[in-house]
C-alpha positions as CSV (number, residue, x, y, z in Angstrom):
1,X,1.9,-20.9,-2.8
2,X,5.2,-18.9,-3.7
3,X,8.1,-18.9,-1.4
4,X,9.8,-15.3,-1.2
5,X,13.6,-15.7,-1.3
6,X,16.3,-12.6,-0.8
7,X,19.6,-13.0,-0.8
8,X,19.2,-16.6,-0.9
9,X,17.1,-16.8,2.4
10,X,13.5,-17.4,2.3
11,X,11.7,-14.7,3.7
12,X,7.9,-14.8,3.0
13,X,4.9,-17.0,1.2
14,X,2.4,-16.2,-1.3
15,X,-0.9,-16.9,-2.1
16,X,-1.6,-17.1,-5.9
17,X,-5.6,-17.0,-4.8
18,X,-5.8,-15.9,-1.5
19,X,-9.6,-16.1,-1.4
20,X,-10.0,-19.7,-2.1
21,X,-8.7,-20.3,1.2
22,X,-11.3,-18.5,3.8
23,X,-12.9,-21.0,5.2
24,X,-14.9,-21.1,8.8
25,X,-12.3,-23.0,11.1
26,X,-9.5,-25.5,10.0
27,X,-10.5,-27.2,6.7
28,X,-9.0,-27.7,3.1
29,X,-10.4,-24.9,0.6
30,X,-13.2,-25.6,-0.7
31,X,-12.9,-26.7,-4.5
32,X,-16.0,-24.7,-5.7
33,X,-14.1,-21.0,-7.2
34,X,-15.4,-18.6,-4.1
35,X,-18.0,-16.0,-6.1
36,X,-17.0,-12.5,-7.3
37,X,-18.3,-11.0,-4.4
38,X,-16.6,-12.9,-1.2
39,X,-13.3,-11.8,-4.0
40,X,-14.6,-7.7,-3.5
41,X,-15.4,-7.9,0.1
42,X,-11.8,-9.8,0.6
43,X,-10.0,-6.8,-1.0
44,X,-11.8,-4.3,0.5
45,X,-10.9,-5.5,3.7
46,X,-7.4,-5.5,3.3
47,X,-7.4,-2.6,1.5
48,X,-8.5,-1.3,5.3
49,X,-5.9,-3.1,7.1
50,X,-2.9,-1.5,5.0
51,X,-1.5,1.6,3.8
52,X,-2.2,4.1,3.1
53,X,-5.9,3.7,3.8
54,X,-5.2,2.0,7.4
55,X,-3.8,5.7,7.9
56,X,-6.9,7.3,6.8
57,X,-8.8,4.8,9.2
58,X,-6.9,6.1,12.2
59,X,-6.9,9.4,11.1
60,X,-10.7,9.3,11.1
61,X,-10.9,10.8,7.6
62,X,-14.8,10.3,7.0
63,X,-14.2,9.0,3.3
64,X,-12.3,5.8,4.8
65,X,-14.6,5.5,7.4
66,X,-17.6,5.4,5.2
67,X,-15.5,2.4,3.5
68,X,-15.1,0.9,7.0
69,X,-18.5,0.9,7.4
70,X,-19.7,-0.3,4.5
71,X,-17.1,-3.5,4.1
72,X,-18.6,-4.0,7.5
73,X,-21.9,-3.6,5.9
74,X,-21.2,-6.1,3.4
75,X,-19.8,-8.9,5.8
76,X,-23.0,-9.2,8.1
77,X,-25.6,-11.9,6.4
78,X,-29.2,-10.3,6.1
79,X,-30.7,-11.8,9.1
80,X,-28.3,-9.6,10.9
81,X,-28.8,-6.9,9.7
82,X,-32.9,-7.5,10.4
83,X,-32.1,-7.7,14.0
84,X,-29.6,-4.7,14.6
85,X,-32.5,-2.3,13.6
């Protein structure tokens, strides 16, 4: 973790590996590296939640919502996906 100073005051934190610390509830990260593909799906879901594509999201451009979708997509395990059909 990186403190963010300006001026002298601090004013935000860092993650240097963000993903290592998704876990289920409260619990230290796990110390097995998380797999290249929890890494994708983590930035495509922020990529969702900030600009500019969060604009695209609420402008209901159908390129970004196809992304919506499909991050959702990604995030449901396959016995989920079995029942929702």
């Amino acid at each position: 973790m990186a403190l963010l100073v300006q001026h002298g005051s601090v004013v935000g934190w860092s993650l240097t590996d963000p993903v290592r610390y998704l876990t289920t509830g409260f619990a230290a990260p796990d110390p097995v590296p998380p797999s290249p593909a929890t890494r994708r799906l983590l930035s495509a879901c922020l990529d969702l939640v900030t600009k500019p594509l969060l604009d695209d999201v609420q402008d209901r451009d159908p390129a970004a919502l196809s992304r919506l979708r499909a991050a959702d997509h990604a995030d449901r395990p396959a016995q989920w996906s079995a029942k929702s059909r």
